[in-house]
C-alpha positions in Angstrom: 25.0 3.0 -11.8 22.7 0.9 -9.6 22.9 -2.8 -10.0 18.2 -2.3 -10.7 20.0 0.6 -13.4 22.1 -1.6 -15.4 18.8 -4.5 -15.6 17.2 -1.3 -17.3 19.6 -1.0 -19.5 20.2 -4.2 -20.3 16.1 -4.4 -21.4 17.0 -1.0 -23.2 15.4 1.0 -21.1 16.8 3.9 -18.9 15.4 5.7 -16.3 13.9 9.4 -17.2 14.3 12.4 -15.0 12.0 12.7 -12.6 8.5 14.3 -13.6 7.4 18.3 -12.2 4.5 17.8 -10.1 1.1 19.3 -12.6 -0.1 20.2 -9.0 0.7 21.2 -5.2 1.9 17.8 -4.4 5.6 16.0 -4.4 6.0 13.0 -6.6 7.0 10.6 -4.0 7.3 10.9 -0.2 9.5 8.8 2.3 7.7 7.7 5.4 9.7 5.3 7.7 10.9 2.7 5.2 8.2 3.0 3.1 8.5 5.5 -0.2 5.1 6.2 -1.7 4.4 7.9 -5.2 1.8 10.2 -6.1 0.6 9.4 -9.8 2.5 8.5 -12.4 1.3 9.4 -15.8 3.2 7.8 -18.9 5.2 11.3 -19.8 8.4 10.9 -22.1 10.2 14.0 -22.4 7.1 16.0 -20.7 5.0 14.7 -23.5 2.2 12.2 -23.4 2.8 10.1 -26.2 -1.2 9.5 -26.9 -4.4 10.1 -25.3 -7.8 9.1 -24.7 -9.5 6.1 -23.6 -8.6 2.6 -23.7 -10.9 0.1 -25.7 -11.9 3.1 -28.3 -8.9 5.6 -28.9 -6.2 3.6 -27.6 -6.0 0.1 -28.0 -5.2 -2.5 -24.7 -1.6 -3.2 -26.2 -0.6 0.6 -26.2 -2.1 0.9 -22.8 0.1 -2.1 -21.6 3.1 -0.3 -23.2 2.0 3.2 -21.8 1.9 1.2 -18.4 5.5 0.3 -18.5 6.4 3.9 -19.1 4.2 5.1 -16.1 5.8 2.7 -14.0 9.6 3.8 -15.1 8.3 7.4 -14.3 7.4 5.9 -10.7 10.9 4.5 -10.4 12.3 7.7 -11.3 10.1 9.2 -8.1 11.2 6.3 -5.8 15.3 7.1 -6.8 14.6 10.9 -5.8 14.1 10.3 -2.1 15.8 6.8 -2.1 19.1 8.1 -3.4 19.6 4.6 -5.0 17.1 2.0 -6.6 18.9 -0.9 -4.6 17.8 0.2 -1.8 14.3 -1.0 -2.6 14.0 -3.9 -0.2 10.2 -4.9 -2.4 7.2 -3.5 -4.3 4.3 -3.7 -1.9 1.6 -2.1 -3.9 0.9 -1.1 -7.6 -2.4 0.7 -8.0 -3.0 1.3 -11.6 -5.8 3.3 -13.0 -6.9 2.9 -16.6 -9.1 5.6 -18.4 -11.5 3.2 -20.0 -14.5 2.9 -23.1 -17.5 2.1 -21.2 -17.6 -1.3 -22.6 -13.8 -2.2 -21.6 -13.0 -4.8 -19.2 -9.5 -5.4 -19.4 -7.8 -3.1 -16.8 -6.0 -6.6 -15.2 -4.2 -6.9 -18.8 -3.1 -3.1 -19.0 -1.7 -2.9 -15.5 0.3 -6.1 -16.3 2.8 -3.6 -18.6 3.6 -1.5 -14.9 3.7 -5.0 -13.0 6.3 -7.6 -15.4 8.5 -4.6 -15.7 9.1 -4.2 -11.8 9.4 -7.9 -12.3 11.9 -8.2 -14.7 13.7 -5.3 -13.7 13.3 -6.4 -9.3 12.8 -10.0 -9.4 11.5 -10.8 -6.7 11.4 -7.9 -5.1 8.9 -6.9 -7.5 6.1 -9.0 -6.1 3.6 -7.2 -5.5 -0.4 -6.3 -4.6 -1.9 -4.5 -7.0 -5.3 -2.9 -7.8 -6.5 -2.3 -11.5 -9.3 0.5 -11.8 -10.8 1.7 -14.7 -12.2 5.1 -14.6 -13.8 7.5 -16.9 -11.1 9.8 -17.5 -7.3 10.6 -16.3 -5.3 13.8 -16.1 -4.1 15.3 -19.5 -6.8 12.5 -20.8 -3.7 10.2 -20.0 -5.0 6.4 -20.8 -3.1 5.3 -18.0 -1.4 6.2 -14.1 0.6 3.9 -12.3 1.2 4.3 -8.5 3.9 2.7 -6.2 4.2 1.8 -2.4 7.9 0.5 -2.1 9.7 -0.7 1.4 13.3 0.3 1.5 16.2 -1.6 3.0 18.4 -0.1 5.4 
């Protein structure tokens, strides 16, 4: 078990299979050092665990929590072309996207869920640039998708 593994699991989380692409792309590619992930939605077991829109179906506290999820799922896509989490040298990028109410401002807040987890789990290798978009609506009416740029060590 990686050393970034057994942080997981001392935080009581572990790290979920790898998600099947919904479409003709891969979930994460490796370019020169750099691993990029398509999309992350917050699956568990294949399952969304709610839907809809945050600031009317799903309140900004189980979007943060849904973030966290989506961002293990991203993880999980960085391992399967990294071979090995500790090879993540840092987190350059997190672009979250929240599926928002009309009225709701709060994206920043929801995307923090994706962005203290790399932290606690990557210290500061999980330091990041991040964008926090809200949008009208996400895949499977998910209320959130998380997306990583990572740099890998040699």
């Amino acid at each position: 078990m990686s050393a970034v593994e057994e942080k997981l699991a001392e935080l009581g989380l572990t790290l979920p299979e790898t998600a099947t692409p919904a479409g003709a792309y891969v979930p994460a590619l490796r370019t020169g050092p750099y691993v990029y992930t398509a999309g992350q939605l917050p699956l568990v077991s294949g399952t969304l665990p709610t839907t809809g829109k945050v600031g009317a179906e799903v309140t900004p506290e189980e979007a943060k929590d849904l973030a966290r999820t989506a961002v293990l799922n991203a993880l999980a896509a960085v391992k399967s072309v990294a071979g090995d989490l500790d090879r993540v040298a840092r987190v350059v990028k997190v672009t979250g996207f929240v599926a928002s109410a009309p009225d709701f401002t709060g994206q920043p807040g929801v995307i923090n869920g994706a962005s203290e987890l790399l932290g606690e789990v990557l210290g500061d290798k999980g330091v990041h640039a991040r964008s926090a978009v809200g949008v009208a609506v996400l895949p499977l009416d998910a209320p959130v998708e998380v997306e990583l740029q990572v740099e890998l060590a040699d």
